[in-house]
C-alpha positions as CSV (number, residue, x, y, z in Angstrom):
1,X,0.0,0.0,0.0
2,X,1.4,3.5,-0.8
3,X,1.8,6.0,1.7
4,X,-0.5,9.4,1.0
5,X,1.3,12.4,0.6
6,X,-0.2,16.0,0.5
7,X,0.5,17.6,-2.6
8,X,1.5,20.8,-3.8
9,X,1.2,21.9,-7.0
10,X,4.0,23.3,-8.5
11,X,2.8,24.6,-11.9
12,X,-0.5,25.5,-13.8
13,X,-1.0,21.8,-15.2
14,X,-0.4,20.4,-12.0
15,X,-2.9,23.1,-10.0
16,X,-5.7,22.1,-12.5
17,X,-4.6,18.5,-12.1
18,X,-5.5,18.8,-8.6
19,X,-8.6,20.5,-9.3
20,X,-10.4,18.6,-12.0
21,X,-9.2,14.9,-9.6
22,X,-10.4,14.0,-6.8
23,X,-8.6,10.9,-6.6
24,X,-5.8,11.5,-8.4
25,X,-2.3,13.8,-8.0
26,X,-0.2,15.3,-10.6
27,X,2.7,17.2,-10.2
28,X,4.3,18.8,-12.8
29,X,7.9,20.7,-12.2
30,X,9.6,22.7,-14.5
31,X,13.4,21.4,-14.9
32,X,16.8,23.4,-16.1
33,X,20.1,21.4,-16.9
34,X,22.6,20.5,-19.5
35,X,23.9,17.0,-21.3
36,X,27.7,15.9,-22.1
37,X,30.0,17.8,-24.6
38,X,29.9,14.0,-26.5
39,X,27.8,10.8,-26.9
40,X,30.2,7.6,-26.3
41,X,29.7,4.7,-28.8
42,X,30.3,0.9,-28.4
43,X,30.8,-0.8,-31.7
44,X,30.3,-4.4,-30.1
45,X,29.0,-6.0,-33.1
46,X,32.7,-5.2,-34.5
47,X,35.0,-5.9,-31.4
48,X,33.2,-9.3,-31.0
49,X,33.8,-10.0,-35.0
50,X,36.8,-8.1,-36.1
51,X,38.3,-7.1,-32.6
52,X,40.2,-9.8,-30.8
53,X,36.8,-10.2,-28.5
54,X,36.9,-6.9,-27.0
55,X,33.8,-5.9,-25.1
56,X,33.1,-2.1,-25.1
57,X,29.6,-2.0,-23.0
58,X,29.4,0.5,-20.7
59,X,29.1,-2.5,-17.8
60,X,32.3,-3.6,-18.3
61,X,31.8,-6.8,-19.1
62,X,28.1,-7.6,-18.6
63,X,27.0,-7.7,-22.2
64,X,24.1,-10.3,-23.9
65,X,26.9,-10.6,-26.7
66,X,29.6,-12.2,-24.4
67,X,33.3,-11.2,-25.4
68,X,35.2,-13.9,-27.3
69,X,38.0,-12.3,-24.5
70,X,36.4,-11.4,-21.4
71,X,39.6,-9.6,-19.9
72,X,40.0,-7.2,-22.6
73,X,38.0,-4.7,-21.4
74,X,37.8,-1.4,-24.0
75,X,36.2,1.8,-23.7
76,X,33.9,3.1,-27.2
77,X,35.8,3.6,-30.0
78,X,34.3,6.8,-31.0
79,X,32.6,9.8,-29.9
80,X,29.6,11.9,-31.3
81,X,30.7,15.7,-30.3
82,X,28.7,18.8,-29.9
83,X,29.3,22.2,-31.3
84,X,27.5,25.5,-31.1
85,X,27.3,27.0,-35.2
86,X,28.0,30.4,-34.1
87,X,31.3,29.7,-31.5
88,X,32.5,26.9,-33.9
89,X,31.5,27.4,-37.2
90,X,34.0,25.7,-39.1
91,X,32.3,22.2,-37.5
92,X,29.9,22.6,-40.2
93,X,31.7,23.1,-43.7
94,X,33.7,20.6,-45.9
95,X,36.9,21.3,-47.7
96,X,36.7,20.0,-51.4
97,X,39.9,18.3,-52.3
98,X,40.6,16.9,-55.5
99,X,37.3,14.9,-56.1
100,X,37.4,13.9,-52.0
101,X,35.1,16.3,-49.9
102,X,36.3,15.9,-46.4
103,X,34.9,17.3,-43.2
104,X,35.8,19.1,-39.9
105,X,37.8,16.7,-37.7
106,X,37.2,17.3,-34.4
107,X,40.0,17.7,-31.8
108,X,40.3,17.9,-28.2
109,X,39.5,21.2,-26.5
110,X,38.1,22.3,-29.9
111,X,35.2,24.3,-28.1
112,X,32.7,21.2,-27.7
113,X,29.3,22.6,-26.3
114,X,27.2,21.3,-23.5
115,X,23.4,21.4,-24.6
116,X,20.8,23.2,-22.3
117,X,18.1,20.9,-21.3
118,X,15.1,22.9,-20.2
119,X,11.0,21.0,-19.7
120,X,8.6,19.7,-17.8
121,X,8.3,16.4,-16.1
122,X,5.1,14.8,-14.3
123,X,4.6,12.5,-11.8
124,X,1.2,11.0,-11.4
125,X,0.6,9.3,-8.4
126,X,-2.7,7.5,-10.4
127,X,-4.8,8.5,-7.0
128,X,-3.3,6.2,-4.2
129,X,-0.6,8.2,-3.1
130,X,3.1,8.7,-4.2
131,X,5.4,5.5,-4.4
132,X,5.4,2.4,-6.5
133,X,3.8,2.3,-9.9
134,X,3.8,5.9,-10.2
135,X,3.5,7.2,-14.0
136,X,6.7,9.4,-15.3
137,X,6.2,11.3,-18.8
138,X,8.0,15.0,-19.7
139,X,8.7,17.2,-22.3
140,X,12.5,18.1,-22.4
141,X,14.0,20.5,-25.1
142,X,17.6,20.4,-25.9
143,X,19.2,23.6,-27.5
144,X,23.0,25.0,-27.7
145,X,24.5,27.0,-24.6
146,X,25.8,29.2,-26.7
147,X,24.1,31.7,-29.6
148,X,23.7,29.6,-32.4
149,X,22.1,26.0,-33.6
150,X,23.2,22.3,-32.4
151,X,26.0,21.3,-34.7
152,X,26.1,17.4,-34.2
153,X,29.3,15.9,-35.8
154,X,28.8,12.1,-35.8
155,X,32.7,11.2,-37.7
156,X,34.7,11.5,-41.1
157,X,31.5,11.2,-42.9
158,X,28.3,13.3,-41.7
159,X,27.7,16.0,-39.6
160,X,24.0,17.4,-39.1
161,X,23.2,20.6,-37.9
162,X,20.1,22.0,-36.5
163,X,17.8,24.6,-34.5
164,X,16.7,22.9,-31.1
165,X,15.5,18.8,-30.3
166,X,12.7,17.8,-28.3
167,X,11.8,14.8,-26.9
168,X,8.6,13.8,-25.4
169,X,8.0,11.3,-23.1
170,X,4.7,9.0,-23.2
171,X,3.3,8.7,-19.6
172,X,5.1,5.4,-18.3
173,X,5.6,3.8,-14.8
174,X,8.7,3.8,-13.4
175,X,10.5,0.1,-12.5
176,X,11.2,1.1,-9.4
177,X,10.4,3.7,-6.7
178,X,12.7,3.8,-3.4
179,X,12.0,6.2,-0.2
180,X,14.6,8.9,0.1
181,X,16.0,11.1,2.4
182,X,13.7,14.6,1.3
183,X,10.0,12.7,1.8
184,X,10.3,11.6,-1.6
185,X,10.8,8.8,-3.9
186,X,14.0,7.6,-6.3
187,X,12.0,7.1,-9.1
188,X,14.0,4.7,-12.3
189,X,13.0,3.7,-15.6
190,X,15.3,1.0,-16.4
191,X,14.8,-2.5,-15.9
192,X,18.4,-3.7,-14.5
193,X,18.5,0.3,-12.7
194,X,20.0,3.5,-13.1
195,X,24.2,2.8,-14.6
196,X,27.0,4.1,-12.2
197,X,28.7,7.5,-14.1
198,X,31.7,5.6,-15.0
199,X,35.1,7.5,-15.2
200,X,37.7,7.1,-17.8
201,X,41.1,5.1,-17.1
202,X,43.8,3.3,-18.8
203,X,47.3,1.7,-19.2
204,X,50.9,3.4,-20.3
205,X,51.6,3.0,-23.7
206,X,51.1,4.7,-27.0
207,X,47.4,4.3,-26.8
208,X,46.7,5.4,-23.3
209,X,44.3,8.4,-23.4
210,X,46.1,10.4,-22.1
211,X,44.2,13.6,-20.7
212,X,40.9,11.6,-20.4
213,X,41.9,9.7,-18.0
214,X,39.3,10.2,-15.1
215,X,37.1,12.1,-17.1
216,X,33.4,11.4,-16.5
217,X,31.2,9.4,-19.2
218,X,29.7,12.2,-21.7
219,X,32.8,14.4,-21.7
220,X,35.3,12.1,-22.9
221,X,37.5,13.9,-26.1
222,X,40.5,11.8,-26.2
223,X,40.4,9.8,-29.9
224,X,40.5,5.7,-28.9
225,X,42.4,3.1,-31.2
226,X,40.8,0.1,-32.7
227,X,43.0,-3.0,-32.1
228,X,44.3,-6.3,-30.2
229,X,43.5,-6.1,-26.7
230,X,47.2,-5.9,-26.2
231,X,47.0,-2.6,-27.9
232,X,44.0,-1.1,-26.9
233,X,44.0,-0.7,-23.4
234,X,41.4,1.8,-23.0
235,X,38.5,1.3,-20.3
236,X,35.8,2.5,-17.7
237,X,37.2,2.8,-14.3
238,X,34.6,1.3,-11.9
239,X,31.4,-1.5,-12.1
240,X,27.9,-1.1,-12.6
241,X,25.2,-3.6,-12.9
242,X,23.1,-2.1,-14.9
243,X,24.2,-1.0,-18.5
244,X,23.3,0.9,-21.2
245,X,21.1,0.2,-24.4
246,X,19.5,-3.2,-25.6
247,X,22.1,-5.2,-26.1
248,X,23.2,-4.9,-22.4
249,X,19.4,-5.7,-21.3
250,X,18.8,-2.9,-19.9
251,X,15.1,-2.3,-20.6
252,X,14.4,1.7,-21.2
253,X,11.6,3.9,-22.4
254,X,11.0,5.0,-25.9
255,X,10.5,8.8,-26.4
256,X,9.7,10.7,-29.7
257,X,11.9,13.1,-30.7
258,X,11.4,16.3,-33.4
259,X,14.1,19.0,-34.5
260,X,14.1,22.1,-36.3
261,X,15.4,23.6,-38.8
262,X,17.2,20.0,-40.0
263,X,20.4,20.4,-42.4
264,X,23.0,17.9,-43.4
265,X,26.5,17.4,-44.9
266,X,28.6,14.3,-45.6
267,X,31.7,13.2,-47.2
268,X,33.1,11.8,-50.2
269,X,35.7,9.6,-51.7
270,X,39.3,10.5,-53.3
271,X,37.7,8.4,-56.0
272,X,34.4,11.0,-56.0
273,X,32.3,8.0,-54.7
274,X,29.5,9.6,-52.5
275,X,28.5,8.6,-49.3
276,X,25.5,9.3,-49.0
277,X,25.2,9.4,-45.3
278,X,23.1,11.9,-45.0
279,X,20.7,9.7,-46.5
280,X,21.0,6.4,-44.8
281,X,23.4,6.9,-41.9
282,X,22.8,4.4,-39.1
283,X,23.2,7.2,-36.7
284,X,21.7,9.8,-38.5
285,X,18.4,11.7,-38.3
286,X,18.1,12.2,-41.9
287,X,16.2,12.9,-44.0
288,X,13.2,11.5,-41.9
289,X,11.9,12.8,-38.7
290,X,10.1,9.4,-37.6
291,X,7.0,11.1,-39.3
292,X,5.5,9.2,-41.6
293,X,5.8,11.3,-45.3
294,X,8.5,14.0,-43.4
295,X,10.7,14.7,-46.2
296,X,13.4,17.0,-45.3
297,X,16.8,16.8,-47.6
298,X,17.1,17.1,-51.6
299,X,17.1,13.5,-53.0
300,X,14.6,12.3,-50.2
301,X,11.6,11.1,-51.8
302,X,8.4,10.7,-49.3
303,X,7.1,7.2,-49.1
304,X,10.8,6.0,-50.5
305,X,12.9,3.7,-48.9
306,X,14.3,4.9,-45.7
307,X,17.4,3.0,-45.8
308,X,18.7,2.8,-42.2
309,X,18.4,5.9,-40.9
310,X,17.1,6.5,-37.5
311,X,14.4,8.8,-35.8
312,X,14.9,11.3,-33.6
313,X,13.4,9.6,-30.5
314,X,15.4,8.3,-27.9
315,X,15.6,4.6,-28.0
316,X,16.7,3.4,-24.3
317,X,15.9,6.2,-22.3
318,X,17.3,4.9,-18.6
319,X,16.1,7.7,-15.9
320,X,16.4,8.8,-12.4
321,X,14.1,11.1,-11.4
322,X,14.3,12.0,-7.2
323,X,11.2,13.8,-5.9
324,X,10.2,15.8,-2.5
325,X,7.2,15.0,0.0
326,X,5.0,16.6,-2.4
327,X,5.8,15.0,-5.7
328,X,7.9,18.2,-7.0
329,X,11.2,17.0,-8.6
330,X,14.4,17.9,-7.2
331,X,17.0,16.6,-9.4
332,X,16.8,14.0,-12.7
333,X,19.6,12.3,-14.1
334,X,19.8,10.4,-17.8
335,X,21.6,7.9,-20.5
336,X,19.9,9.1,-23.4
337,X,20.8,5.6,-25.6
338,X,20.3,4.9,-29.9
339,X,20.8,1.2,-30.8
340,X,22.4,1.0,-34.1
341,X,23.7,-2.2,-36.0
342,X,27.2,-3.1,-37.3
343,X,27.7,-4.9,-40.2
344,X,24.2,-4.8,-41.6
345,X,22.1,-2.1,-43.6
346,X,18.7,-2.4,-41.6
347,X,17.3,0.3,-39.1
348,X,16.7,-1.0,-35.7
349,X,15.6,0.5,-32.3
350,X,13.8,3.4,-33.7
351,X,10.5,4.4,-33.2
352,X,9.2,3.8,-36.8
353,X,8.9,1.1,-38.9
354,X,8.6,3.2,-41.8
355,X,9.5,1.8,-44.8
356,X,12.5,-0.2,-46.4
357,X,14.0,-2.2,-43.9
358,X,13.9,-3.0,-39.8
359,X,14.9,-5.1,-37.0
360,X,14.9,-4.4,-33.3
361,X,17.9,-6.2,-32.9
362,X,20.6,-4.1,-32.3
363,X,24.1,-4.8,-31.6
364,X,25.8,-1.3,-30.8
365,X,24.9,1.6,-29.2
366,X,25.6,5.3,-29.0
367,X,24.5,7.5,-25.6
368,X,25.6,11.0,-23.9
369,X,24.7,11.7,-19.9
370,X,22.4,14.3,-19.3
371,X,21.2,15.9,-15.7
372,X,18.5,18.8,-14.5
373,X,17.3,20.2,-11.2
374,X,14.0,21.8,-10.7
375,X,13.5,25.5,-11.7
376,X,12.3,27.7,-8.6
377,X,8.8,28.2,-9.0
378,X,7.4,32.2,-7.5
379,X,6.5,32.8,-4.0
380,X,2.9,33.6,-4.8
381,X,2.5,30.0,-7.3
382,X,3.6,27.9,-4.7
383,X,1.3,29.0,-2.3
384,X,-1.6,29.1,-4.3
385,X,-0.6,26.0,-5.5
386,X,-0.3,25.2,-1.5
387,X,-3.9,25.9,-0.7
388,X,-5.3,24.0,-4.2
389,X,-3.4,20.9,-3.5
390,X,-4.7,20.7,0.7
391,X,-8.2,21.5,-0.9
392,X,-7.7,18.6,-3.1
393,X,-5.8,16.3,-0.6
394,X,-9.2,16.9,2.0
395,X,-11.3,16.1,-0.9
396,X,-9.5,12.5,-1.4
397,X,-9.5,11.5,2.4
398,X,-13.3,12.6,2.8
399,X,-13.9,10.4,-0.4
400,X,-12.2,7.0,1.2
């Protein structure tokens, strides 16, 4: 049985949540914060075929795909990074040479951006009180710190660019909800928990990473090597039990994601052989927007074949969300995670089915780290909210 809490309201939504329910609590908070200057990826598909074993999950070891090698231990092979289009413009061109087109290569302390994160998140107590089998959905917006648009580079051969992100949230009832020490609840979506923030670590030798090492996962610049365990010693210092994305079984939420302003540039051969990335990148959001008949790019042709590029929306979304006595949201903590495949042309994880191809079996994964704390709400809301939510918490006791 859940313990009853009094509520207070803590915006509009949530005061006319109390109002229109009897039965029922809603508290919606308004949350500020930022996400990592880079997304780590695991390439496991390719350190369990190519790689001498290596297992690059973020559990260190843990992994549904068992390493051929379970002591070679690796951290991802490659980062997603960040840039801000007015600070770091030059992220966002190519340089025509010969009949190659290359682009930016990103370097570390190149001026990598930390996004804002700025939305609402509600907790709906489904009118027996907060605790266990409370519902968790938000609206979170992701934009650049800085003056400009998101540039996302995602490697040698496409980089996107665009305006803001959102993400929405489906309500959806938390795995677990643990007592804490401010009244409230530790709420998780995640079926093996929330993952331990890992740092970065690693062995002398020519591919140690040098100025990464102890770096926290999301901020980690340093480039990584591809080779024999021998020569690859790069790994997360620390355990966790519970690790990131589908192929580490840890069971998420699915959000659905939009952006704005979407635009797209990719690379192409010394031999003028196109990429076309920007097309059907694994890890790319175009030209689709998980819409069905969005068409965003020149050469993308509605109802055509997707290819395998993804949708915006978050695949694995694994969240922590800590609350007060009265359902408002202190802090929230997240491993925003996209399952992509290696060695294999078909989307899978996203959102969509689309058309062309899809699988939801994935065997990589990409994810950056992302935290917020709640916004504070006026003097004169909160009480008004105050006297709302005791109005509404009488009317539940009278009504059992």
């Amino acid at each position: 049985m859940k313990r009853l809490i009094g509520p207070i309201a803590v915006s509009a939504v949530g005061i006319l949540g109390f109002a229109m329910q009897a039965q029922a609590v809603t508290a919606v908070t308004t949350v500020s914060g930022s996400m990592g200057i880079t997304q780590e990826t695991c390439l496991q598909g390719l350190t369990n075929a190519v790689g001498d074993g290596e297992d690059c999950t973020y559990e260190t070891g843990a992994g549904l795909v068992a390493p051929l090698d379970p002591t070679a231990v690796t951290g991802p092979y490659n980062h997603v990074a960040f840039y801000d289009s007015v600070a770091t413009p030059a992220a966002f061109m190519s340089t025509i040479v010969g009949s190659a087109r290359t682009l930016y290569a990103p370097t570390v302390g190149d001026g990598k951006m930390s996004q804002r994160v700025d939305g609402d998140i509600t907790i709906d107590d489904g009118g027996d009180g907060f605790g266990a089998g409370d519902m968790i959905s938000f609206t979170l917006t992701l934009r650049s710190s800085g003056g400009g648009s998101i540039i996302k580079h995602l490697g040698a051969s496409i980089v996107e660019r665009y305006g803001s992100q959102t993400q929405v949230l489906a309500s959806t009832a938390a795995d677990s909800a643990t007592a804490n020490g401010s009244g409230g609840f530790d709420y998780v979506i995640g079926t093996a928990g929330f993952p331990t923030l890992l740092t970065f670590t690693g062995t002398a030798g020519p591919a140690a990473p040098g100025g990464c090492v102890g770096v926290a996962f999301g901020s980690v610049e340093c480039p990584h090597s591809f080779g024999a365990s021998s020569a690859d010693p790069d790994y997360w210092a620390g355990a966790t039990t519970a690790g990131l994305g589908s192929l580490e079984a840890n069971g998420g939420a699915k959000t659905t994601g939009t952006v704005t302003s979407l635009a797209c540039i990719d690379s192409r051969s010394s031999t003028g052989v196109e990429s076309n990335d920007c097309r059907d990148s694994q890890v790319g959001y175009s030209p689709y927007l998980g819409v069905a008949g969005t068409c965003l790019l020149a050469g993308c042709v509605v109802g055509g074949d997707r290819g395998a590029s993804e949708d915006v929306g978050w695949d694995e979304l694994i969240l922590l969300v800590s609350t007060n006595a009265a359902g408002q949201v202190i802090s929230l903590a997240g491993f925003n995670v996209d399952d992509y495949r290696v060695f294999g042309s078909s989307r899978c994880g996203d959102n969509t089915t689309g058309t062309g191809t899809y699988t939801a079996i994935c065997n990589s994964w990409t994810s950056s780290y992302f935290t917020a704390s709640a916004v504070p709400v006026p003097a004169a809301v909160w009480l008004f909210g105050s006297a709302i939510g005791l109005l509404g918490w009488i009317r539940r006791r009278a009504a059992q």
